[in-house]
C-alpha positions as CSV (number, residue, x, y, z in Angstrom):
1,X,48.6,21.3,-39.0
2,X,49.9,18.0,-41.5
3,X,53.1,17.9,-43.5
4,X,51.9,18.5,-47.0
5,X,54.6,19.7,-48.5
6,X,54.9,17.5,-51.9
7,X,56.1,13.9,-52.3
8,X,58.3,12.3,-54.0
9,X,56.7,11.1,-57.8
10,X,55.8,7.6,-57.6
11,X,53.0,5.7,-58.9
12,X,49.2,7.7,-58.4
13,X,51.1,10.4,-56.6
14,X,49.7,12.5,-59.6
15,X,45.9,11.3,-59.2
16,X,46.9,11.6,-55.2
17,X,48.1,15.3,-55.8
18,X,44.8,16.0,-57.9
19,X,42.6,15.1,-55.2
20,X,45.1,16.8,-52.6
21,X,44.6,19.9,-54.5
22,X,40.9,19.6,-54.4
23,X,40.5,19.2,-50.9
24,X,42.6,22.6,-50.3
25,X,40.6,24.5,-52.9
26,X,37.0,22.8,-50.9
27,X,38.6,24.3,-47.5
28,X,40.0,27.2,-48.8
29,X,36.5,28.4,-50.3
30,X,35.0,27.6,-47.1
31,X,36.9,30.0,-45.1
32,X,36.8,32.6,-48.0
33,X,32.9,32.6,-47.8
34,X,33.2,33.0,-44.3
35,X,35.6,36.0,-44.0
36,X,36.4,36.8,-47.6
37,X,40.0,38.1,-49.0
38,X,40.8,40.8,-46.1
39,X,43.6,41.3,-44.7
40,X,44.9,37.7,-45.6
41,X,48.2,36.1,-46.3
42,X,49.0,32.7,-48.0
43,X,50.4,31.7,-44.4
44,X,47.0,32.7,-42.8
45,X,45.4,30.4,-45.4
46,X,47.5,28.0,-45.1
47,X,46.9,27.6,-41.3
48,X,43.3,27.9,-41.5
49,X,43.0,25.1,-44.2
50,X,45.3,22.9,-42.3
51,X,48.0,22.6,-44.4
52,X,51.8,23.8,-44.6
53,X,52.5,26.8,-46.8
54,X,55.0,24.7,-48.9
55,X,51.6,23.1,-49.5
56,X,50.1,25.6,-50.6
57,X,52.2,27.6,-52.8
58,X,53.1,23.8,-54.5
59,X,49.3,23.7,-55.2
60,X,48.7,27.5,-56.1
61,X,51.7,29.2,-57.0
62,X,50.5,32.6,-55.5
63,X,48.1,34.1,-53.1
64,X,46.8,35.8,-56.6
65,X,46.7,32.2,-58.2
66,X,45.0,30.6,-55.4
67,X,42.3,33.8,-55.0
68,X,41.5,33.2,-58.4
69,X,41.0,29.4,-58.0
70,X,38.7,29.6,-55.1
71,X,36.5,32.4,-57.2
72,X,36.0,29.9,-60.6
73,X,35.8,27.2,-58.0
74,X,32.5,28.6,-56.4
75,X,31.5,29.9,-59.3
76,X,31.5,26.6,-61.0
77,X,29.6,25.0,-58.2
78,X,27.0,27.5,-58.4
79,X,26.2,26.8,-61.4
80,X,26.0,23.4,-61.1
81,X,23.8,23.5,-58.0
82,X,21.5,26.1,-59.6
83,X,21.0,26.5,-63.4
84,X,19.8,29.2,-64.9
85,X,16.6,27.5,-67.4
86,X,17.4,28.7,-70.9
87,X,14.0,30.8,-70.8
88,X,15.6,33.5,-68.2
89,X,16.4,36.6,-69.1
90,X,20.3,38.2,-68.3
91,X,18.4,40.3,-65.5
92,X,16.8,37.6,-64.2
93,X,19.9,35.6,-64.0
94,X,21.6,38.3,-62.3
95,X,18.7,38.5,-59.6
96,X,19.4,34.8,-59.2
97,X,23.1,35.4,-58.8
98,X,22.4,38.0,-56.4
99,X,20.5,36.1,-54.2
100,X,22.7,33.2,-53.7
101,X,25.4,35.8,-53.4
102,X,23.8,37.1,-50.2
103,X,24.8,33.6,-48.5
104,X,28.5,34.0,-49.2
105,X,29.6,37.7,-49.0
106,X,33.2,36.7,-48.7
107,X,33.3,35.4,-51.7
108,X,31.6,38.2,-53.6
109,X,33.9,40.3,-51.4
110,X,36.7,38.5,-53.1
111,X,35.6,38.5,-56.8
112,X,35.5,42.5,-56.1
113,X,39.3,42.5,-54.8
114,X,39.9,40.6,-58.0
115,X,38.8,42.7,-60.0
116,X,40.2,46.0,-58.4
117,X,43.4,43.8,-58.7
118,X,43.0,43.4,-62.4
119,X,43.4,47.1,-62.8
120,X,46.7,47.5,-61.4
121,X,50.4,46.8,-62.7
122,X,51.7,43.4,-61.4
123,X,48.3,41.4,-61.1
124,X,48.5,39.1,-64.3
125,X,46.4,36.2,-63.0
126,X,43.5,38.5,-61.8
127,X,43.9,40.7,-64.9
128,X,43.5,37.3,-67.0
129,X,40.7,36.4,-64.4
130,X,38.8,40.0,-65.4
131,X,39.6,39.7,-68.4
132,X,38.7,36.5,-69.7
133,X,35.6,36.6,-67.5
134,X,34.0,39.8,-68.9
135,X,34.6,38.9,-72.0
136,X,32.6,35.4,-71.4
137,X,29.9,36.9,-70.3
138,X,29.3,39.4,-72.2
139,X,29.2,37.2,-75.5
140,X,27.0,34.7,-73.3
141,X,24.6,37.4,-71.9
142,X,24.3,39.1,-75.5
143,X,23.3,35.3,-77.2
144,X,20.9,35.1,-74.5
145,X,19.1,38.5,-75.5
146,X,19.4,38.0,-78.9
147,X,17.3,34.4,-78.3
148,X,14.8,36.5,-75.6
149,X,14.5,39.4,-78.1
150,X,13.2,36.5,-80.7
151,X,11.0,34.8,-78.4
152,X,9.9,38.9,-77.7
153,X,10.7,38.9,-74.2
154,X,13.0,41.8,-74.6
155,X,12.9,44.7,-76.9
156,X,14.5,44.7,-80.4
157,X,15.7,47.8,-80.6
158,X,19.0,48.1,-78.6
159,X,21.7,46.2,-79.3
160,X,22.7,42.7,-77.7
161,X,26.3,43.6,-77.1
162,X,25.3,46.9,-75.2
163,X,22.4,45.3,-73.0
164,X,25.2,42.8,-71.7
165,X,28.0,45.3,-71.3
166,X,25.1,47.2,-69.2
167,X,23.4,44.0,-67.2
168,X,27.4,43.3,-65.8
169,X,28.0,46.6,-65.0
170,X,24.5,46.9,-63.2
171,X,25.0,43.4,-61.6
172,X,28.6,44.4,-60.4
173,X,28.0,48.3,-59.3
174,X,24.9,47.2,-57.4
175,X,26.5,44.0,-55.9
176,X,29.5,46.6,-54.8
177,X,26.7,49.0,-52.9
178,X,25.6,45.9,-51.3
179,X,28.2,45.4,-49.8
180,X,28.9,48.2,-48.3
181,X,25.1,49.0,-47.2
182,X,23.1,45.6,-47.2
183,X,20.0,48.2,-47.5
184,X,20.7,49.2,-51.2
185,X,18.0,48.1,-53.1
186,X,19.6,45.7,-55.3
187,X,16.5,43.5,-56.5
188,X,14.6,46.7,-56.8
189,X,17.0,48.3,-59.1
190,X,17.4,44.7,-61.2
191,X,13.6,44.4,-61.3
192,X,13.5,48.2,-63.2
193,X,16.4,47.5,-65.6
194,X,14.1,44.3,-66.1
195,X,10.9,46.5,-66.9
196,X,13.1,48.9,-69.1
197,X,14.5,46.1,-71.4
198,X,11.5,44.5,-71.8
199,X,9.1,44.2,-74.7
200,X,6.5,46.9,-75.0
């Protein structure tokens, strides 16, 4: 384990602790993908990624903060590495999601202890995290079925808003059962919500 705990300021030491950060937050989603959120401590982190927990809570704040961090992190990445083309439906998005998901369970193990935090008293940065993401998506999901619906992909009569409160929940509830039984059939059950939305 190295020293980390923060320098002095001098000149770069801002664009050093930048990049410093980085190279936690790469390591640190690393070993959440690999065992996920469990029974984990900013100390066990800490010791895992190599650094000093001084390091750590300098460059996080929190465990909360840092959980948080590593989820947009991935999140971010994923969506660089694999765009969604502007023709696909929510559903087929979240099939997409879904399978990439499969590859790091911690991960999705973590974004469900997230949210489960977000419901409790004392959790501001994953409440924010919820929060802020639901919100996101469900104004991006409900664009994307109001463009599908024109294109007459999807079925004009129910309302955007509702389809993309309804394709998260889906996504979420299923991706939960998955978890806990890697036999639930997740695509199968994305495929019909698919065949129900879709144009007649």
């Amino acid at each position: 384990m190295t020293d980390d705990a923060p320098p002095a300021r001098s000149r770069g030491s801002y664009a050093k602790g930048v990049a410093r950060r980085q190279e936690i937050l790469d390591r640190a989603i690393e070993v959440f993908a690999e065992r996920g959120s469990d029974k984990t401590s900013l100390r066990s982190i800490a010791q895992e990624v190599g650094v000093t927990h001084a390091a750590l809570t300098h460059y996080f704040g929190s465990l909360e903060e840092l959980l948080v961090e590593v989820y947009r992190e991935s999140e971010r990445r994923g969506d660089r590495l694999d765009p969604h083309p502007p023709e696909a439906t929510p559903i087929a998005m979240m099939q997409e999601s879904a399978r990439r998901n499969r590859a790091v369970a911690g991960l999705v193990q973590l974004y469900s202890t997230l949210v489960a935090a977000a419901l409790e008293e004392g959790h501001p940065a994953a409440r924010e995290f919820a929060t802020t993401r639901f919100a996101v998506l469900r104004h991006d999901i409900a664009e994307r079925v109001r463009i599908n619906q024109a294109e007459g992909v999807l079925r004009d009569d129910v309302d955007p808003e509702a389809v993309a409160a309804l394709v998260i929940a889906a996504s979420d509830g299923l991706q939960t059962q998955w978890l806990l039984d890697p036999d639930a059939p997740q695509d199968a059950a994305l495929a019909l919500l698919e065949k129900l939305l879709a144009h007649p």
